[in-house]
PyMOL CGO cylinders between C-alpha atoms (Angstrom):
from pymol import cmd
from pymol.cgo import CYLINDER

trace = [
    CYLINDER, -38.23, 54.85, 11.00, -38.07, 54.82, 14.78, 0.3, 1, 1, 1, 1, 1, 1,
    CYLINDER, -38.07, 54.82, 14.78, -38.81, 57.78, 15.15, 0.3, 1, 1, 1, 1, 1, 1,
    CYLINDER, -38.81, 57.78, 15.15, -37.29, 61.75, 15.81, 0.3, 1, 1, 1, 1, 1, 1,
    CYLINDER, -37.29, 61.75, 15.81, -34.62, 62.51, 18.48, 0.3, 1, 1, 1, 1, 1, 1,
    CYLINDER, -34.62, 62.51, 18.48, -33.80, 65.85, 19.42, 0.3, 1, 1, 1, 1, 1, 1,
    CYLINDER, -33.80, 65.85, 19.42, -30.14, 66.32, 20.83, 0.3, 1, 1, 1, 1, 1, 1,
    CYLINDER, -30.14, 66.32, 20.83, -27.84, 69.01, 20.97, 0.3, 1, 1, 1, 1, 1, 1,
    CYLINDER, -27.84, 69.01, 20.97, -25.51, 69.69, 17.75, 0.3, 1, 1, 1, 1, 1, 1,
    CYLINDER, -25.51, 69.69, 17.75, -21.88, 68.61, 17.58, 0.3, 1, 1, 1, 1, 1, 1,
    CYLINDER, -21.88, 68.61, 17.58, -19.68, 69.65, 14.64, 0.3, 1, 1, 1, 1, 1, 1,
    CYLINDER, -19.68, 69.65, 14.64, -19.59, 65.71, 13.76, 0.3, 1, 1, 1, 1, 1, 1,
    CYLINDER, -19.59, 65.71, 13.76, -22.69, 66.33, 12.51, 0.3, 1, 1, 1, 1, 1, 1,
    CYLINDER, -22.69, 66.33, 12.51, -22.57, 68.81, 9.95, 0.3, 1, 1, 1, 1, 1, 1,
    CYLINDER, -22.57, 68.81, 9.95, -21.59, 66.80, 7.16, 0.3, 1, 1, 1, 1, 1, 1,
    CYLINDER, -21.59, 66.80, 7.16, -24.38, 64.68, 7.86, 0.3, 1, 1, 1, 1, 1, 1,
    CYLINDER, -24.38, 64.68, 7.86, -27.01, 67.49, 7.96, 0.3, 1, 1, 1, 1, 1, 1,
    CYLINDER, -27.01, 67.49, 7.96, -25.09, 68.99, 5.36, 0.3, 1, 1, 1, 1, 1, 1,
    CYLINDER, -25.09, 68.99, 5.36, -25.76, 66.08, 3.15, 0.3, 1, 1, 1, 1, 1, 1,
    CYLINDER, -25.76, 66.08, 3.15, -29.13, 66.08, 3.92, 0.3, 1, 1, 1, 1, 1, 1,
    CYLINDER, -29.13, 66.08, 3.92, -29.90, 69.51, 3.13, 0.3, 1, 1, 1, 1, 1, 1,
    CYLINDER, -29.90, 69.51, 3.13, -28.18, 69.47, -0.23, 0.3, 1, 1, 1, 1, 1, 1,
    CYLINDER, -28.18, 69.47, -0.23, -30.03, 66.60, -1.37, 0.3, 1, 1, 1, 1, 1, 1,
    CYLINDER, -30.03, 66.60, -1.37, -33.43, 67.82, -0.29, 0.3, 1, 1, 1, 1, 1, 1,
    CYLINDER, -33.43, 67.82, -0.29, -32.68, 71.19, -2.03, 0.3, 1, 1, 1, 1, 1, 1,
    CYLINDER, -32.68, 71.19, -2.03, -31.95, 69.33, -5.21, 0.3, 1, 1, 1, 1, 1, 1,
    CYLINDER, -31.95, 69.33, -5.21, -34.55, 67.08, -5.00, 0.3, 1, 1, 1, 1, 1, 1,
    CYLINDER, -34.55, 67.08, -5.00, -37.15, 70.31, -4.40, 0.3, 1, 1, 1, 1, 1, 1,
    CYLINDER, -37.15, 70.31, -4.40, -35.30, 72.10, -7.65, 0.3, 1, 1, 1, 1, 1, 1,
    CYLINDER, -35.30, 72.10, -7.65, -34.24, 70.31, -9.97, 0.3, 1, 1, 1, 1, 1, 1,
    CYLINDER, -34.24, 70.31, -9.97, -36.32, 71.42, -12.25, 0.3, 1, 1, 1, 1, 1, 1,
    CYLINDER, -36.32, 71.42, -12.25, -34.90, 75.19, -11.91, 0.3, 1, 1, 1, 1, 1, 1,
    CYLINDER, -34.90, 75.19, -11.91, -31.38, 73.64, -11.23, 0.3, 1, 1, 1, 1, 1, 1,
    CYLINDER, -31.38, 73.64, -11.23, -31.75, 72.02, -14.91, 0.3, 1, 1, 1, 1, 1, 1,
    CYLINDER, -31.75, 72.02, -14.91, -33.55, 74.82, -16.34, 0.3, 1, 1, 1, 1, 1, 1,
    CYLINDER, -33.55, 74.82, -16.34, -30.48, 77.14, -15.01, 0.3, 1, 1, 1, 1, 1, 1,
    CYLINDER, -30.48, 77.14, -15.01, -32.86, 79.13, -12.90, 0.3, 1, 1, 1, 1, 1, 1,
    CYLINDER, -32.86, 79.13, -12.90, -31.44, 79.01, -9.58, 0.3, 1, 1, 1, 1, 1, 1,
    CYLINDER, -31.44, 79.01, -9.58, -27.82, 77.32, -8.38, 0.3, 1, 1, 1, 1, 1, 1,
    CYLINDER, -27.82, 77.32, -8.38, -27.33, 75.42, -5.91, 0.3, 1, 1, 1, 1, 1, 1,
    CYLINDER, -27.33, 75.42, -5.91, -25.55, 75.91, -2.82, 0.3, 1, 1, 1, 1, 1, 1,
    CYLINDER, -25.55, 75.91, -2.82, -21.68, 75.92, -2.13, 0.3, 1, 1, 1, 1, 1, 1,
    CYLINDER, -21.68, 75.92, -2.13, -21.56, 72.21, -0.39, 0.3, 1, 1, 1, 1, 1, 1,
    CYLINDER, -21.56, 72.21, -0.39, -18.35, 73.13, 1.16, 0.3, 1, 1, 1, 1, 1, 1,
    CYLINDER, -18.35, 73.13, 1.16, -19.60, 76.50, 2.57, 0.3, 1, 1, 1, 1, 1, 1,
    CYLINDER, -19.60, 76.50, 2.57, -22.75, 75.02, 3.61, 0.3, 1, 1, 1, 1, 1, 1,
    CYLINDER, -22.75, 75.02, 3.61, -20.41, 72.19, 5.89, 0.3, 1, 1, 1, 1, 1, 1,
    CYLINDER, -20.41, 72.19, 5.89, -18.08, 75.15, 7.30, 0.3, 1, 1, 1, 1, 1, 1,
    CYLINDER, -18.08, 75.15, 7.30, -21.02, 77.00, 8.44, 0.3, 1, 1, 1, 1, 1, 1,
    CYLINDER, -21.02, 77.00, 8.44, -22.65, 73.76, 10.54, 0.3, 1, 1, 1, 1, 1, 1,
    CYLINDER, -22.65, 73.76, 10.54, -19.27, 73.34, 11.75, 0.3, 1, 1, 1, 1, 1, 1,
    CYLINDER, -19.27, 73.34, 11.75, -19.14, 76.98, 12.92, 0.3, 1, 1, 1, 1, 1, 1,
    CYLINDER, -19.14, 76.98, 12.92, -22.65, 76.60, 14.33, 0.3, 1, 1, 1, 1, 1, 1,
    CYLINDER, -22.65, 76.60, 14.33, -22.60, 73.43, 15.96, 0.3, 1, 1, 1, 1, 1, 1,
    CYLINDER, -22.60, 73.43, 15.96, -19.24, 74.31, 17.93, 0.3, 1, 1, 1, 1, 1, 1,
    CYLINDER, -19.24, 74.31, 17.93, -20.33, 74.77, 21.43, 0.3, 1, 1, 1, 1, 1, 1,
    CYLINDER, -20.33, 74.77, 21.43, -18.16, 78.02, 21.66, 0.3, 1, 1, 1, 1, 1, 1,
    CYLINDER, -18.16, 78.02, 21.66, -20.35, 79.46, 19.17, 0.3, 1, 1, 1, 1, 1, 1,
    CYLINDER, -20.35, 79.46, 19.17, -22.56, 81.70, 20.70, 0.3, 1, 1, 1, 1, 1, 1,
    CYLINDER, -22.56, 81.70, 20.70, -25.29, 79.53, 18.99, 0.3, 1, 1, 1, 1, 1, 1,
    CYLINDER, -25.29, 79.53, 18.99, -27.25, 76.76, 20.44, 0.3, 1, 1, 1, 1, 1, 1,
    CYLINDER, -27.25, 76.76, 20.44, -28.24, 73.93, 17.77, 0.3, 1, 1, 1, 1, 1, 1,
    CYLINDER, -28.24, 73.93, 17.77, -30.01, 70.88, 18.14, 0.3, 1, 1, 1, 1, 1, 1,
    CYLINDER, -30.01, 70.88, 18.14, -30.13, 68.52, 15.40, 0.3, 1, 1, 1, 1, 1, 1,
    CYLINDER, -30.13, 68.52, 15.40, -33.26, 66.23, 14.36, 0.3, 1, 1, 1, 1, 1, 1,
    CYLINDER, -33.26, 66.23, 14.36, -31.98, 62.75, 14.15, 0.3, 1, 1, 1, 1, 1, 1,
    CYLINDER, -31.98, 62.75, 14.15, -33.48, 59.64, 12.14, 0.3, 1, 1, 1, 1, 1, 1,
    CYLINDER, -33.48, 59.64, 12.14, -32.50, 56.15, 12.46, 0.3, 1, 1, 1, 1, 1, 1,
    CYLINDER, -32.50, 56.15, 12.46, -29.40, 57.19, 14.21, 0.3, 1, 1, 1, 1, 1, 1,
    CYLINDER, -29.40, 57.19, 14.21, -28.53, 59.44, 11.39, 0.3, 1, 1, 1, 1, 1, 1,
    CYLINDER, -28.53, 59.44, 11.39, -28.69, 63.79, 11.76, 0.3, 1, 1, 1, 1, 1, 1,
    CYLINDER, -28.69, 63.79, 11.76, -30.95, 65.05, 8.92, 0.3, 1, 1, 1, 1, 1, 1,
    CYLINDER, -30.95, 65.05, 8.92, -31.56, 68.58, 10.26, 0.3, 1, 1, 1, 1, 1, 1,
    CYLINDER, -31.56, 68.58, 10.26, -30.97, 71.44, 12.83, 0.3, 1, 1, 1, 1, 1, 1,
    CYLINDER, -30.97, 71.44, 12.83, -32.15, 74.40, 14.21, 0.3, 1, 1, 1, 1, 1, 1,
    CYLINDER, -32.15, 74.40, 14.21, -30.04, 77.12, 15.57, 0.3, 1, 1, 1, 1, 1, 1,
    CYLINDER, -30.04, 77.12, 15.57, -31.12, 79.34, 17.98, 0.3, 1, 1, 1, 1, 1, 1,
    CYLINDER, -31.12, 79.34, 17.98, -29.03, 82.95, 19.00, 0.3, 1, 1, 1, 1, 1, 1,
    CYLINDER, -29.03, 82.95, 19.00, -30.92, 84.62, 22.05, 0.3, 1, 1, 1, 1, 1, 1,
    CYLINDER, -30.92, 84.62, 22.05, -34.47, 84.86, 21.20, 0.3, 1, 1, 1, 1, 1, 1,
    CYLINDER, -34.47, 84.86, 21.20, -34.27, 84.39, 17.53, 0.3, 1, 1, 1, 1, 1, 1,
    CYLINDER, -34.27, 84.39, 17.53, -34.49, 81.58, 15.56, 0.3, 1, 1, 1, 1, 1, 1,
    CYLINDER, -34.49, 81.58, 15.56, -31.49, 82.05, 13.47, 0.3, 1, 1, 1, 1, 1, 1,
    CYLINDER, -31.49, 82.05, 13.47, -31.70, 80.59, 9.41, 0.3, 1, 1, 1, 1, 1, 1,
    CYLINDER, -31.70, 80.59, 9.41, -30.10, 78.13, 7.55, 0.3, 1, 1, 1, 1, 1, 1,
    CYLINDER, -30.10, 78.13, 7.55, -27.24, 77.73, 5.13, 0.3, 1, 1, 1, 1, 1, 1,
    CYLINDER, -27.24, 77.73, 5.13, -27.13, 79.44, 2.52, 0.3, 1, 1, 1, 1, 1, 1,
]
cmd.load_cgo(trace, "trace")
């Protein structure tokens, strides 16, 4: 890993962080995911809300965390609150 770059979002990079998110979520869960105890998230809802997010018309402003050239995660900020993530 070179290291972490901070850049503003684009809505080319939801899918990516999209990705990334679902497979740290099911990594964290599977054992409630197998046991039945908790679902996962909609992928496809998850990737339409990035995409809403990261558009700079928004009214959000998101930066994404990029590794190795690839987006992994975001933050999304509305005002003066940090705003959360997918659900």
């Amino acid at each position: 890993m070179d290291g972490i770059e901070i850049r503003s979002a684009t809505p080319d990079d939801a899918d990516a962080v999209a990705n990334y998110h679902d497979r740290c979520f099911r990594d964290t869960y599977s054992a409630q995911l197998l046991a039945g105890v908790v679902d996962a998230p909609d992928p496809n809802g998850t990737r339409q809300q990035l995409r809403d997010w990261f558009r700079p018309e928004s009214g959000f402003e998101t930066h994404v965390a990029v590794v190795d050239g690839a987006p992994i995660g975001h933050f999304t900020i509305s005002g003066h609150q940090l705003v959360g993530g997918p659900t």
